[in-house]
C-alpha positions in Angstrom: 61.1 44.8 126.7 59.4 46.9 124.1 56.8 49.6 124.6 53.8 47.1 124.0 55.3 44.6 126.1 55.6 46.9 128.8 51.9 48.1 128.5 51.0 44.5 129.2 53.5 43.7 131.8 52.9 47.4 133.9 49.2 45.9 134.2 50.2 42.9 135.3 52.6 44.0 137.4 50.0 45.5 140.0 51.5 48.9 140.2 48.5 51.5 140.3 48.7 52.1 136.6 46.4 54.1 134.1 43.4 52.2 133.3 43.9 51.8 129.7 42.4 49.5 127.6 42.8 48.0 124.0 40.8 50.5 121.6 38.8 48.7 118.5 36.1 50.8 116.2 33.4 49.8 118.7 35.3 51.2 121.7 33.1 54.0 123.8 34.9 57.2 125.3 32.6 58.8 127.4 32.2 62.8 126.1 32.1 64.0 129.3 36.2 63.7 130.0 39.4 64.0 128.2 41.4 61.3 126.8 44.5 60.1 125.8 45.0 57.4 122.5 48.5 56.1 122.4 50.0 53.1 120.4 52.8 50.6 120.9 54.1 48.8 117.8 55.3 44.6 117.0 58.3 45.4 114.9 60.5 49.0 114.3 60.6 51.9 116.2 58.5 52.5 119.3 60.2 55.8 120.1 58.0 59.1 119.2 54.7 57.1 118.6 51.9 59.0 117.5 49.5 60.1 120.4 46.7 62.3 121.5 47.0 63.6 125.1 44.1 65.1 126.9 41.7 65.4 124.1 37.6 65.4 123.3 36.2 62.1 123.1 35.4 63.0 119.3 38.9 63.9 118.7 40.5 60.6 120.4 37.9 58.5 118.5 38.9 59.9 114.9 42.4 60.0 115.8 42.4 56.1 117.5 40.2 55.1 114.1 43.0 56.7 111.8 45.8 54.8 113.8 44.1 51.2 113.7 44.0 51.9 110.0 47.4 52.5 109.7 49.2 50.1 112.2 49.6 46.4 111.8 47.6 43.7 112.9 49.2 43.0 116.0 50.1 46.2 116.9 47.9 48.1 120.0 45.7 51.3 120.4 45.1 51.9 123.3 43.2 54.6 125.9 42.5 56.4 129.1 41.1 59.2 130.7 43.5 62.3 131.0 45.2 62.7 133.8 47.0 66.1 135.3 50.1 65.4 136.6 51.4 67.6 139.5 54.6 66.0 140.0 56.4 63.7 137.2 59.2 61.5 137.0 61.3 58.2 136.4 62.4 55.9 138.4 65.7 53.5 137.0 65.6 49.9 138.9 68.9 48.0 138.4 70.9 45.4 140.3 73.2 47.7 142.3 71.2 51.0 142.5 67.8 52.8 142.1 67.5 56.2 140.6 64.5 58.8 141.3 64.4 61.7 138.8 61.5 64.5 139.1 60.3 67.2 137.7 57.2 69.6 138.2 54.3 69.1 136.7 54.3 66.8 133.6 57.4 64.1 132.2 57.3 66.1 129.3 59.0 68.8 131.1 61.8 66.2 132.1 62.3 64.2 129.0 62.1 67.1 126.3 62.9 69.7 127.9 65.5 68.3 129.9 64.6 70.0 133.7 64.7 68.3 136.4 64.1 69.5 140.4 65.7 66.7 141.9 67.4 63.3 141.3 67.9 60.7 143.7 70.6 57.8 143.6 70.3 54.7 146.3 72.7 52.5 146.4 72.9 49.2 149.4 75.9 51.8 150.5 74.9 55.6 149.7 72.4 58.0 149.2 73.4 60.9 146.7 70.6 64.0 146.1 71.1 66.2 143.6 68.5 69.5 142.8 66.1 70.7 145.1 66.0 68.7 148.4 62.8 68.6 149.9 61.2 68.8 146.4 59.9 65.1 146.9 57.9 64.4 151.1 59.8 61.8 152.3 56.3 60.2 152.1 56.7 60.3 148.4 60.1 58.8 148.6 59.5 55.9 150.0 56.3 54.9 147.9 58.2 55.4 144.8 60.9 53.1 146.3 58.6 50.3 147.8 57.4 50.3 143.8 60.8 50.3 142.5 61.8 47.2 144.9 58.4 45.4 143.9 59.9 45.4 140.3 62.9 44.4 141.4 61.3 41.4 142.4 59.1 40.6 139.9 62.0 40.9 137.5 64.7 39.5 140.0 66.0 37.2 136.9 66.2 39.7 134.0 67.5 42.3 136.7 70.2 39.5 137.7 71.3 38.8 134.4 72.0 43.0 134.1 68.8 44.7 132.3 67.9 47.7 133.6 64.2 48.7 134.1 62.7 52.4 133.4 59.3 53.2 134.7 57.1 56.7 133.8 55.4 57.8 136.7 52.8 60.9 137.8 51.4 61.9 141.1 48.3 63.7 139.7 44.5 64.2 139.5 42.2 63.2 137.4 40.7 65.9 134.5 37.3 67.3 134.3 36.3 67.9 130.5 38.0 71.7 131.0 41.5 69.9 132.0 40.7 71.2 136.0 42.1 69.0 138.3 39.3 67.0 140.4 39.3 64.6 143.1 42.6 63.2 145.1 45.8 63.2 143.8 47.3 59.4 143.0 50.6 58.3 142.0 50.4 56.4 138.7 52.8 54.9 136.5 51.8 54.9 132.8 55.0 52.8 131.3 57.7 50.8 131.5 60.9 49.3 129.7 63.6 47.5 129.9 67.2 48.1 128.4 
């Protein structure tokens, strides 16, 4: 599973997810938030895509318009509001073992540059914590696992046959137009793949 086909099967999946939708030239991005434009791509490399994150409406329009002209027909643009992540993470579903990595505040901190507060690996016969124990409410812990068992059944088959699923997750707030958090914190997952 590719980035695009993830975008797709995350929203399908009925994991609270962002609200993205496909972007086209007559798409409407209110001006009173931030947003964020991303792409996913048919064919080649869907590491590194170009993205905005937490921009103007102005500023995610132009960019959006300059990626539609340059990607393929089948290829997706996409948006949705900015959100502020207060805790980050990914979770690894495979057949014999889940693993829960976190990190404060946004992934970004956790996949480039490589800190992580605590990582958790279940197994049906262990539990092994690593990094900063009480760093996730057990609260947390178990909503993040009741997600990471509802993929493994949703992709029992692909799971069976040895793939291994990653998912991007946040527990965070959405953004007034001056990136302050407003309203409740919500634990969103914003991609997946599979290996």
């Amino acid at each position: 599973m590719n980035k695009l086909e993830g975008f797709y099967a995350l929203q399908r999946s009925l994991l609270p997810s962002v609200p993205w939708k496909k972007y086209d030239m007559n798409s409407i991005l209110d001006d009173r938030i931030l947003w964020t434009i991303r792409c996913a791509v048919i064919k080649g490399d869907d590491q590194n895509l170009p993205r905005k994150v937490g921009v103007t409406a102005n500023e995610a329009k132009e960019f959006a318009d300059k990626l539609l002209s340059s990607l393929g027909e089948y290829d997706l643009v996409l948006f949705y509001p900015y959100f502020i992540a207060d805790k980050s993470g990914v979770i690894e579903v495979a057949f014999d073992r889940i693993v829960i990595e976190s990190v404060k505040d946004d992934l970004w901190n956790l996949v480039t540059h490589n800190k992580k507060d605590v990582t958790i690996i279940m197994s049906e016969k262990d539990i092994y914590l690593d990094g900063e124990k009480d760093f996730l409410h057990k609260t947390e812990i178990n909503e993040l696992l009741e997600y990471a068992k509802a993929i493994k059944r949703i992709f029992r088959t692909d799971i069976a046959e040895g793939k291994v699923f990653f998912l991007e997750w946040s527990y965070a707030y959405n953004s007034d137009i001056n990136k302050n958090p407003i309203g409740k914190r919500n634990l969103i997952f914003y991609e997946i793949r599979s290996v």
